[in-house]
N, C-alpha and C positions, 0 to 999 in steps of 0.2 A: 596619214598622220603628218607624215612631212611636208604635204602639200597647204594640208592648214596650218603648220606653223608658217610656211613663205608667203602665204596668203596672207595669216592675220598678224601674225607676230607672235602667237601663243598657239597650246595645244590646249585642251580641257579633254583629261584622259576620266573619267568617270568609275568609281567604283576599286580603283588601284590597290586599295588598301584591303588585306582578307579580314574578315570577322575577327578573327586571334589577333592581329594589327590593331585593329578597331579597338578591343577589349585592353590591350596591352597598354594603349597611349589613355584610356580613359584610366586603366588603375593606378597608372604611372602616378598622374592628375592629382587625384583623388590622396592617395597614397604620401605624393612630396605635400599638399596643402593641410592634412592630417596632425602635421609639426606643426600648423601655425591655429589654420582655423579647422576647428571642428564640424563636416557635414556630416550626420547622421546616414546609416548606408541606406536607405530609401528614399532620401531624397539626394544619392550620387546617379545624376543625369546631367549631361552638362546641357541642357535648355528648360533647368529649372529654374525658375523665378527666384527661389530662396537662394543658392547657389549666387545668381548673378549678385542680390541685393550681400550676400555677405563678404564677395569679390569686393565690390564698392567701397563698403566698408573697411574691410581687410587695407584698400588700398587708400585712401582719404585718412585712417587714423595711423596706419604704420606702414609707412613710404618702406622705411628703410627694411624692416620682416619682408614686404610682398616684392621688397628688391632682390633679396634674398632667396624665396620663392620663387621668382620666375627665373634668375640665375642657375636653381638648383634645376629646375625643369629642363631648361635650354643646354643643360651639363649632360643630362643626365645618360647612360651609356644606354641604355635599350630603347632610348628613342632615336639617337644615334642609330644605334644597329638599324632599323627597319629603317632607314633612308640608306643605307651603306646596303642593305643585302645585292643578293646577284640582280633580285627585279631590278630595281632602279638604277644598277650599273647597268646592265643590258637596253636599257630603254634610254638612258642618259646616252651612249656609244650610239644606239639608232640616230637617234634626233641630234648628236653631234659629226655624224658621219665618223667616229675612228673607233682605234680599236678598245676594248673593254681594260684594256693594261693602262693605257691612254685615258682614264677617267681619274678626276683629284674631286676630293671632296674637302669644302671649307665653310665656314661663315654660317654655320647654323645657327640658327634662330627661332624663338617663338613668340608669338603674339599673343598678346589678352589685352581684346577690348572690349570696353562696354557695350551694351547693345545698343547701336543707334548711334555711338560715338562717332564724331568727325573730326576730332583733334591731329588723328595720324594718319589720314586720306590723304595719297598724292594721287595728283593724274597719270596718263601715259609718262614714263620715264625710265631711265637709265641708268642703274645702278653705277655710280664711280669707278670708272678703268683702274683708279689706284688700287682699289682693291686686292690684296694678296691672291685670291681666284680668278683673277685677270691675267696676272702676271707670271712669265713675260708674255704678251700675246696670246694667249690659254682662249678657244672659243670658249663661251659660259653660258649660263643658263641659273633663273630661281626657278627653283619647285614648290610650290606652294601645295600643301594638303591641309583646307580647313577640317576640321570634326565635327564644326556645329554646321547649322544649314546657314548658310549666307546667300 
């Protein structure tokens, strides 16, 4: 693992997330967007077509609702949690070389883009040393976990 991070610059750990994980972050989903727009529970899949076309929607006619939205998401404490458990401390401490007391957690974030969007693509790059997760000197790391297939 460490050897492809020194190698590539990244790790691509596959599967990280358990079933219960999986299902928690989708009801979460489903659950916070429920306040705003209504999906029907048969069509709660996040690579349904209707789903994306009413995202579009949701975000074209009420900026300010799906600000809201993804703020609550990005808040929200049990998705929090399943990035804080023991897993991702213990693997964060491997791939940072120190001890598991020695792990900070900051700057969480979620993403929703469109499919096929190009507007928020960057290339190779490097996250701002200003960043309060940097500092002072702090090695660091993003974790990225998509849910849908990219």
């Amino acid at each position: 693992m460490l050897s492809e991070y020194n190698r590539n610059g990244h790790i691509t750990i596959k599967n990280i997330l358990s079933n219960h994980e999986k299902k928690k972050i989708i009801d979460i989903f489903f659950d916070v967007l429920d306040k705003y727009v209504h999906i029907p529970v048969k069509n709660r899949n996040l690579n349904n077509n209707l789903l994306h076309k009413k995202l579009i929607d949701f975000r074209k006619k009420n900026p300010k609702d799906f600000g809201q939205f993804y703020d609550e998401l990005k808040l929200n404490a049990y998705l929090r949690l399943i990035m804080c458990s023991k897993k991702f401390i213990k693997l964060s401490s491997k791939i940072l070389r120190t001890k598991e007391n020695f792990i900070f957690m900051n700057g969480f974030q979620i993403r929703l883009d469109e499919p096929f969007a190009t507007r928020n693509t960057y290339g190779w790059h490097q996250d701002s040393p200003d960043y309060m997760q940097g500092y002072p000197k702090f090695n660091s790391f993003v974790c990225w976990l998509p849910i849908t297939d990219n």
